[in-house]
MARTOR-278286 format. One line per field, with one value per atom (N, C-alpha, C, O): residue number from 0; residue in three letters; atom name; x, y, z. Coordinates in steps of 0.2 Angstrom, whole numbers, plus 5000, padded with zeros to 4 digits. Last residue first. Layout:
BEGIN
gukol: (NUM	...)
pake: (ALA	...)
kenu: (CA	...)
u: (X	...)
v: (Y	...)
w: (Z	...)
END
This chain:
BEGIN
gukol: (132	132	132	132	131	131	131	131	130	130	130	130	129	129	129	129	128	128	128	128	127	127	127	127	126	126	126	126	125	125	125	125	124	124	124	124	123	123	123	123	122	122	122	122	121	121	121	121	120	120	120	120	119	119	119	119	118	118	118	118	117	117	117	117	116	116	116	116	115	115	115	115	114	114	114	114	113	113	113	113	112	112	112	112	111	111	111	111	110	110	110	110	109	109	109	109	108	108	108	108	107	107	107	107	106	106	106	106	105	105	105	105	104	104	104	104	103	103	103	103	102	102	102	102	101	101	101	101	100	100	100	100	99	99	99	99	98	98	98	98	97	97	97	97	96	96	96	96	95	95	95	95	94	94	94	94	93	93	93	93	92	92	92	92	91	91	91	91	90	90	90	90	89	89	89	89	88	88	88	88	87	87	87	87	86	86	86	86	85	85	85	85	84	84	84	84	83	83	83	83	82	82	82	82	81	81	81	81	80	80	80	80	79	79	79	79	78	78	78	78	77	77	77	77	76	76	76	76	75	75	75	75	74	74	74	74	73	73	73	73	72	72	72	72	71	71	71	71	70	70	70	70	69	69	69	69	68	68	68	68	67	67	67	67	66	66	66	66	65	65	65	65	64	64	64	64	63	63	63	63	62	62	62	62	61	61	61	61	60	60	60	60	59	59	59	59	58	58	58	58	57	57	57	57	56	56	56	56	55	55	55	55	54	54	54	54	53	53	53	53	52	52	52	52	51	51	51	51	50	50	50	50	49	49	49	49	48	48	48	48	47	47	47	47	46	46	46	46	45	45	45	45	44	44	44	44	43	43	43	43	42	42	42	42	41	41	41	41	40	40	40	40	39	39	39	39	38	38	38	38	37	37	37	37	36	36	36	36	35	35	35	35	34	34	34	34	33	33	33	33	32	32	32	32	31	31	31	31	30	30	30	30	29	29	29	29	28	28	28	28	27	27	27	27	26	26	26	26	25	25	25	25	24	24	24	24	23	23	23	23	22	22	22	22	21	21	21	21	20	20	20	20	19	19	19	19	18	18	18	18	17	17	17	17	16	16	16	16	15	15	15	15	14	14	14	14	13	13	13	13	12	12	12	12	11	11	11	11	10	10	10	10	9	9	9	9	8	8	8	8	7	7	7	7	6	6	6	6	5	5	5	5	4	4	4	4	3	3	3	3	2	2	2	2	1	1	1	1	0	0	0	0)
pake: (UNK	UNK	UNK	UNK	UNK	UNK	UNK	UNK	UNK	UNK	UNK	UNK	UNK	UNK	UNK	UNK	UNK	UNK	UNK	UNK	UNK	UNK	UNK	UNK	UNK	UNK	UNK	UNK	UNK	UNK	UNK	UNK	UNK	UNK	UNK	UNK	UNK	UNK	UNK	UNK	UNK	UNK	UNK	UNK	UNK	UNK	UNK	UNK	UNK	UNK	UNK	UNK	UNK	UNK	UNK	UNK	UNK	UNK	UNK	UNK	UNK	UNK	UNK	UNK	UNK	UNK	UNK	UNK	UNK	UNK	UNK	UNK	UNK	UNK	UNK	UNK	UNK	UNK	UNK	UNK	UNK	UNK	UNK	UNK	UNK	UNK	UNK	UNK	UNK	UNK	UNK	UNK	UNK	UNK	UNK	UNK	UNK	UNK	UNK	UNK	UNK	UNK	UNK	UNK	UNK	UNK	UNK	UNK	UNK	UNK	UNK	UNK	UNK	UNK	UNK	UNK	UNK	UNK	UNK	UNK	UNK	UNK	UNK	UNK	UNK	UNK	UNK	UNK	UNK	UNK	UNK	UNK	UNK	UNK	UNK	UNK	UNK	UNK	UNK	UNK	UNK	UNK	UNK	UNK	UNK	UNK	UNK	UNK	UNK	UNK	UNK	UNK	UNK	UNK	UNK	UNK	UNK	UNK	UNK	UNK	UNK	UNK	UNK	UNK	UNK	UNK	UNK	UNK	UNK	UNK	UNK	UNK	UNK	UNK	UNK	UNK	UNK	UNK	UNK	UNK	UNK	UNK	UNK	UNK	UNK	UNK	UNK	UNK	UNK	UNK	UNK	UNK	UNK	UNK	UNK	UNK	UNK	UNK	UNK	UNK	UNK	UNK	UNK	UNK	UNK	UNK	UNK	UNK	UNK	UNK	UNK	UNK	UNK	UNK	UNK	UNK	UNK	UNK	UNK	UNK	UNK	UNK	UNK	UNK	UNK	UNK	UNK	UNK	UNK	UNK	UNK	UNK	UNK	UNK	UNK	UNK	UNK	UNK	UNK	UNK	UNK	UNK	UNK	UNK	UNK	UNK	UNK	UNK	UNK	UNK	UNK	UNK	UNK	UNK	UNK	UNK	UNK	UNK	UNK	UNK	UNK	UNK	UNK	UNK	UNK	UNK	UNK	UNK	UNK	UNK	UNK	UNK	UNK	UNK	UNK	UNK	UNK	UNK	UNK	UNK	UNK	UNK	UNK	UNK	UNK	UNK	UNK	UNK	UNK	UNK	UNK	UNK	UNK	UNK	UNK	UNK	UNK	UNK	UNK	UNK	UNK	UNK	UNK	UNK	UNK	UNK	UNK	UNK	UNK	UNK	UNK	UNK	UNK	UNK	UNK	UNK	UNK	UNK	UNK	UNK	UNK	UNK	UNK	UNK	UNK	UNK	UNK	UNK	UNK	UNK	UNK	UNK	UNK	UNK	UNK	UNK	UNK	UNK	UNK	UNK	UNK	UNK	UNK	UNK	UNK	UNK	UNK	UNK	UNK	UNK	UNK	UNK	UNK	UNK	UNK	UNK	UNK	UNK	UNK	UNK	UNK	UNK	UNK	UNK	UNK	UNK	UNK	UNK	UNK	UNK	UNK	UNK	UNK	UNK	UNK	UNK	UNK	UNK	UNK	UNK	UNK	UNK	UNK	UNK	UNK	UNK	UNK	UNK	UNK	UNK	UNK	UNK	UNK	UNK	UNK	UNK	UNK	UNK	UNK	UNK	UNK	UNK	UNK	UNK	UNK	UNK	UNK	UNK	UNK	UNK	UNK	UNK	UNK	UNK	UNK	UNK	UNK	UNK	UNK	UNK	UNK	UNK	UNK	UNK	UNK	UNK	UNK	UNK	UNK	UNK	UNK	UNK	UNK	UNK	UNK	UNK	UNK	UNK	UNK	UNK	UNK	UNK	UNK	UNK	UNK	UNK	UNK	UNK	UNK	UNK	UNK	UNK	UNK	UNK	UNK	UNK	UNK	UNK	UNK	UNK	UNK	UNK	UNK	UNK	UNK	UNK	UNK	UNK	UNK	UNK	UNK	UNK	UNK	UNK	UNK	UNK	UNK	UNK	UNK	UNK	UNK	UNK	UNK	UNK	UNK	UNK	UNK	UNK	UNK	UNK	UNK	UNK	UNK	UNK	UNK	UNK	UNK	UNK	UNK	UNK	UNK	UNK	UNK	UNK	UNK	UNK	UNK	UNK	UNK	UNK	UNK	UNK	UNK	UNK	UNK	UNK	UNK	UNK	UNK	UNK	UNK	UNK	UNK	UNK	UNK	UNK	UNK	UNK	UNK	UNK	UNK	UNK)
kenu: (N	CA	C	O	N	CA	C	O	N	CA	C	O	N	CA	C	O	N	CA	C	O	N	CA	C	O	N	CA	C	O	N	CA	C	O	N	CA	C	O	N	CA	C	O	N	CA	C	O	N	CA	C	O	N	CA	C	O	N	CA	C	O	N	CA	C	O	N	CA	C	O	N	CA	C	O	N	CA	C	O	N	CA	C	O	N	CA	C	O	N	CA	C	O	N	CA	C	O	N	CA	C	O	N	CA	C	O	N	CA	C	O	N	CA	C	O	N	CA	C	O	N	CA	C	O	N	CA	C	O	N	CA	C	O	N	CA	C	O	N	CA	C	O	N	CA	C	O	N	CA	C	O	N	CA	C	O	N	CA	C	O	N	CA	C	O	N	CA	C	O	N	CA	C	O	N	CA	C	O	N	CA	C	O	N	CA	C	O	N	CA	C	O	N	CA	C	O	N	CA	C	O	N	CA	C	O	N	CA	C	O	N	CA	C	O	N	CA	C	O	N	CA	C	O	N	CA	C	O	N	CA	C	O	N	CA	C	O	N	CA	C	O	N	CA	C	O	N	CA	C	O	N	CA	C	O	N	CA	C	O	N	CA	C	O	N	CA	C	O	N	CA	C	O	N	CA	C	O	N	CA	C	O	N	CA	C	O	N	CA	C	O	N	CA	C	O	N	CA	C	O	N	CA	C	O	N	CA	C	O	N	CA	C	O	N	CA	C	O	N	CA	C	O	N	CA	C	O	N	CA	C	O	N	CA	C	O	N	CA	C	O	N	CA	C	O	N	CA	C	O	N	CA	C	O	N	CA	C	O	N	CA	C	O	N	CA	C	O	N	CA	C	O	N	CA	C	O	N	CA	C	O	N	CA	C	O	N	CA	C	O	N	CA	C	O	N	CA	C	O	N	CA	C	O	N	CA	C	O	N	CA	C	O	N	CA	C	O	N	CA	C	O	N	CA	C	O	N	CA	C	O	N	CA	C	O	N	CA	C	O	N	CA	C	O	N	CA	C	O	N	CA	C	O	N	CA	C	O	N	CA	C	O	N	CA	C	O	N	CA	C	O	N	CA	C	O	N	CA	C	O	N	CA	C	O	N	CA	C	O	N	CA	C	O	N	CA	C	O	N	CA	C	O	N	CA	C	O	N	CA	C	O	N	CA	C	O	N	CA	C	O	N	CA	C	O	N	CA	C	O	N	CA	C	O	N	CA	C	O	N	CA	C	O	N	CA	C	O	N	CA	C	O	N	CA	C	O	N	CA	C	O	N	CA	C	O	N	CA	C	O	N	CA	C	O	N	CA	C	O	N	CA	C	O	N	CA	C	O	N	CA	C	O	N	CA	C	O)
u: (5400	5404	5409	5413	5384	5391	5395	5393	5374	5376	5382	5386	5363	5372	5373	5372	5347	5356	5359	5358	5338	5342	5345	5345	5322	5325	5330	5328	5309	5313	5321	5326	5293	5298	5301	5299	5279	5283	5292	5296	5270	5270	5273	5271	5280	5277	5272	5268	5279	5285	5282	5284	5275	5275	5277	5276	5272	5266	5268	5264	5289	5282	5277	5275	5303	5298	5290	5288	5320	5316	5307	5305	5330	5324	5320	5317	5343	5339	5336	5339	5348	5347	5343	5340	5361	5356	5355	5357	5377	5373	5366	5365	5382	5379	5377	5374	5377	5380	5378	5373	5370	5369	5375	5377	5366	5371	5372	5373	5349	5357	5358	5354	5348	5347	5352	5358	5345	5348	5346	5343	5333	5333	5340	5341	5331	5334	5335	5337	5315	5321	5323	5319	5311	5311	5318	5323	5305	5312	5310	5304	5291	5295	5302	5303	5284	5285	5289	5292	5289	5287	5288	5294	5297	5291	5288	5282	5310	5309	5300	5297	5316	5313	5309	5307	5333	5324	5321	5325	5333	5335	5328	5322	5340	5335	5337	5343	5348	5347	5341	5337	5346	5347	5346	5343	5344	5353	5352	5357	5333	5334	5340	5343	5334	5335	5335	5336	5329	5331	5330	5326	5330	5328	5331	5336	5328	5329	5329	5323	5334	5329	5332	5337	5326	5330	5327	5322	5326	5324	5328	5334	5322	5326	5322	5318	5316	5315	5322	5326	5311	5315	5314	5310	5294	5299	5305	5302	5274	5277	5288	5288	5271	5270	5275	5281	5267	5271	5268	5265	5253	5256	5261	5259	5242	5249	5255	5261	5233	5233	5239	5242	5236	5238	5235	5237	5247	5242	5241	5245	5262	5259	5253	5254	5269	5265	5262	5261	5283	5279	5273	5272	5293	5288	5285	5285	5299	5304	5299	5300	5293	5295	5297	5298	5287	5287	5291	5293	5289	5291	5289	5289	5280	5284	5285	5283	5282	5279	5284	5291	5281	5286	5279	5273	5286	5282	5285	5291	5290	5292	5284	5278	5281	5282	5284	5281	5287	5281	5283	5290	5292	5293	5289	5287	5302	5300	5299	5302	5314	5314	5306	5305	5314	5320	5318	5323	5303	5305	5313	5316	5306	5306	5308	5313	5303	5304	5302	5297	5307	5306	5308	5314	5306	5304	5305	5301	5306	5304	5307	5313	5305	5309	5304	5299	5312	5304	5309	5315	5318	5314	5310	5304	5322	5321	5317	5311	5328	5321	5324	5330	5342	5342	5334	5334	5355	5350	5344	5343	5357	5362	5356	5353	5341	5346	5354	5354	5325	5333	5339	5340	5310	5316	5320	5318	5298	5301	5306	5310	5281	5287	5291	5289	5272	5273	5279	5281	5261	5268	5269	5266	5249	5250	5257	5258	5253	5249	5252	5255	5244	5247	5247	5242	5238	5242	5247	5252	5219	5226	5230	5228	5203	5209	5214	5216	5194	5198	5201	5202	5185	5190	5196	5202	5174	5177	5183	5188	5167	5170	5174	5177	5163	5167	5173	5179	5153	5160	5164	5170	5143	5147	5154	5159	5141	5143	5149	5155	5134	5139	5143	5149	5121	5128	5135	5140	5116	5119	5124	5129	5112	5117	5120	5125	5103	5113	5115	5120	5093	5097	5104	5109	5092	5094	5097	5103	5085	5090	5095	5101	5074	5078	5085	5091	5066	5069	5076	5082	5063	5066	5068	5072	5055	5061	5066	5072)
v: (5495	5496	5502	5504	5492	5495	5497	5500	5478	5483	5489	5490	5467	5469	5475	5478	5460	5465	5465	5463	5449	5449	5456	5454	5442	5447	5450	5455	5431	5433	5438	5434	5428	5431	5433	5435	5421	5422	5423	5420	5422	5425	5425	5426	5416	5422	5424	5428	5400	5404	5414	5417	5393	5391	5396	5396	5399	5401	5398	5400	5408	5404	5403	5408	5417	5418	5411	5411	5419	5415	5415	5414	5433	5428	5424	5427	5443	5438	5433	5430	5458	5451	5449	5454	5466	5467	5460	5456	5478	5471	5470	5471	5489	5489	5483	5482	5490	5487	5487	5485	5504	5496	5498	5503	5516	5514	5507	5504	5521	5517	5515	5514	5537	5532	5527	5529	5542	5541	5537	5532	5549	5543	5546	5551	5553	5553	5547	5542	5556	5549	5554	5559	5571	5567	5562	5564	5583	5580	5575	5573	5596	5589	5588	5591	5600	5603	5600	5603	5600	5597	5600	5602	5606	5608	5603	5602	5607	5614	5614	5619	5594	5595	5603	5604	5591	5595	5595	5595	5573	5579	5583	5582	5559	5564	5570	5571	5545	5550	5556	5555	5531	5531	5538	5538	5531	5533	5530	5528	5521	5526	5525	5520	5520	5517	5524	5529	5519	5522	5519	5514	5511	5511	5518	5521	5504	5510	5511	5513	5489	5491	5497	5497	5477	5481	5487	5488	5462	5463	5470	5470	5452	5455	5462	5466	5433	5443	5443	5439	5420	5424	5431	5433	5415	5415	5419	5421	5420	5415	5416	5417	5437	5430	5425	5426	5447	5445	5437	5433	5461	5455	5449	5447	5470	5474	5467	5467	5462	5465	5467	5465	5457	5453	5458	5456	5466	5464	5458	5456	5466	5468	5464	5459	5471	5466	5469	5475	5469	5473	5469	5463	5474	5470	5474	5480	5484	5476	5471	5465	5494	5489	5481	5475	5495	5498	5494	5490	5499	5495	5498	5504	5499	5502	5495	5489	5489	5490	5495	5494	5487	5489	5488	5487	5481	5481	5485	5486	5482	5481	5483	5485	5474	5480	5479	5474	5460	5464	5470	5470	5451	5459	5463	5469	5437	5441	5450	5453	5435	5431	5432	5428	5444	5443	5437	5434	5456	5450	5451	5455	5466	5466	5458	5454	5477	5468	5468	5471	5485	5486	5480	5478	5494	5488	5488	5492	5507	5505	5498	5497	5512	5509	5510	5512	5509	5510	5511	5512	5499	5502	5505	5504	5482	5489	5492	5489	5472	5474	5480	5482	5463	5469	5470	5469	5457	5453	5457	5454	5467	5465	5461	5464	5473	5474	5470	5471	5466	5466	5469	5467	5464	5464	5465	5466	5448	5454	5456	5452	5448	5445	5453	5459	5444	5449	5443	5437	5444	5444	5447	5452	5437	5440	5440	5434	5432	5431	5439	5444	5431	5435	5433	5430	5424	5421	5425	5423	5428	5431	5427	5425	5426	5425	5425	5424	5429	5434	5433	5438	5420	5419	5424	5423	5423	5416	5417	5416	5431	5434	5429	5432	5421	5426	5430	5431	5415	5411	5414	5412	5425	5421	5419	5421	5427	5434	5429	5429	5415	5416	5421	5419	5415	5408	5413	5414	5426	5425	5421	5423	5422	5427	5429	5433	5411	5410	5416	5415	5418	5413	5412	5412	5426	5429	5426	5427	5416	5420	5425	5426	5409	5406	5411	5410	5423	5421	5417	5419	5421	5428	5426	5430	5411	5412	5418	5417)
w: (5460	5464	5462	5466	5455	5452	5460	5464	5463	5462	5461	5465	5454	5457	5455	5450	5455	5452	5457	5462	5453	5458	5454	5448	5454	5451	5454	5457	5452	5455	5453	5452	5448	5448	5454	5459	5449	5456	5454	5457	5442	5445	5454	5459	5430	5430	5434	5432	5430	5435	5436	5441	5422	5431	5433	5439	5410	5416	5421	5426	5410	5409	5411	5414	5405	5409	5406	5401	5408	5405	5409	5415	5407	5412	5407	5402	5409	5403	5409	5413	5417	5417	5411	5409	5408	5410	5410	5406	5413	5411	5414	5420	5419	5412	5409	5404	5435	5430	5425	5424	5442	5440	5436	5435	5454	5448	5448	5453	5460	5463	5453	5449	5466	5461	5461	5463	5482	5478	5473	5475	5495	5490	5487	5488	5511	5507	5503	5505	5521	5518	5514	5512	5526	5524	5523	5524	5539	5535	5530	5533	5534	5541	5535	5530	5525	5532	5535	5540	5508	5512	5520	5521	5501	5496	5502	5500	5502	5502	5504	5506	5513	5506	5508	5514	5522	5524	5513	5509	5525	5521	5521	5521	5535	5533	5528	5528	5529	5530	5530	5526	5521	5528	5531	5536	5509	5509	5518	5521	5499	5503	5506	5507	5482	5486	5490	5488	5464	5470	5476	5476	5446	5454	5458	5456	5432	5435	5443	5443	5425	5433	5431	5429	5414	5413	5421	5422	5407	5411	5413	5413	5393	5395	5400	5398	5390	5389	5393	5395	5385	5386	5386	5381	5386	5381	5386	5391	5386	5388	5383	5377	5385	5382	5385	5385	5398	5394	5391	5394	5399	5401	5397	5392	5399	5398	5398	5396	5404	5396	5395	5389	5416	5411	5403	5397	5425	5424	5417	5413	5433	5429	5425	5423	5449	5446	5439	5440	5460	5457	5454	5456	5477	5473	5467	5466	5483	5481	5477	5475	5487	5492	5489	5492	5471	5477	5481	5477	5455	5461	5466	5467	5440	5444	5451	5451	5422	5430	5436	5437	5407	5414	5419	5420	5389	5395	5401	5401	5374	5379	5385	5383	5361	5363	5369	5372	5353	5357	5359	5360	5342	5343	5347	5346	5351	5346	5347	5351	5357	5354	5349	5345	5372	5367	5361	5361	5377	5375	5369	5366	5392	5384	5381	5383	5407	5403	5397	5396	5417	5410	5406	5404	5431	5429	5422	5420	5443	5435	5433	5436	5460	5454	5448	5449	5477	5473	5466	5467	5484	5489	5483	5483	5483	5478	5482	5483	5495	5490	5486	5487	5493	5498	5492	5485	5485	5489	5494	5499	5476	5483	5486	5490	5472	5472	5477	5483	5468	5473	5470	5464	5466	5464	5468	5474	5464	5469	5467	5465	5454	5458	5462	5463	5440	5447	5450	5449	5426	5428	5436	5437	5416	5422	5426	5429	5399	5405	5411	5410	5383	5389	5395	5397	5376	5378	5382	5384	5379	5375	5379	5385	5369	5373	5372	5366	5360	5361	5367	5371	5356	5355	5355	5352	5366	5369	5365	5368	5354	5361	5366	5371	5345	5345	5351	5351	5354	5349	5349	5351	5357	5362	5358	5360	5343	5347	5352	5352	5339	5334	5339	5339	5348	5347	5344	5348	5342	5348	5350	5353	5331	5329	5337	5339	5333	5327	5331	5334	5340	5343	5340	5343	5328	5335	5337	5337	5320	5317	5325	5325	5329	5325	5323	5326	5325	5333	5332	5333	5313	5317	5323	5326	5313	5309	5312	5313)
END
């Protein structure tokens, strides 16, 4: 009987544990500014159509990815870029031996994109701004 009882309470753990899948999924793609990568950045995706907690990912080289715990549910979001870009210039840095890229934060338009986001398409985001003139 005691074994018998193991075996339920084993069934029972498995059941449980199969039911803690999430309708998150896995989000990654590329951002742009001017059709041009995001040389490195912040990301900040927020649904529009319920209350999840916003989400982000940094940038490197015009790409980003966010995992799926951290991961958006299928629906409309709102898509929001802090970024920098490099000027083309060197600049001596105090705190470094050689010269470095010069970065600037690049000025966005105060509008933000809205994406529709699914499982076709969440991991191959594509992310365009416009740059304030």
């Amino acid at each position: 009987m005691t074994t018998g009882r193991l075996s339920f309470i084993a069934a029972f753990g498995f059941a449980i544990a199969g039911c803690g899948k999430t309708d998150r999924m896995m989000v990654s793609g590329n951002v742009m500014i001017d059709q041009k990568p995001v040389d490195q950045g912040l990301l900040t995706i927020e649904s529009v159509g319920n209350s999840d907690k916003p989400t982000g990912a940094s940038i490197t080289n015009g790409k980003f990815t966010i995992d799926q715990s951290h991961g958006l549910r299928p629906g409309n979001h709102r898509v929001i870029l802090q970024a920098e870009r490099r000027t083309g210039k060197k600049i001596r840095d105090r705190q470094m031996p050689t010269e470095v890229d010069e970065m600037v934060i690049v000025n966005l338009k105060t509008d933000r994109l809205t994406a529709p986001i699914s499982v076709d398409n969440a991991q191959h985001l594509e992310f365009n701004f416009n740059e304030a003139r």
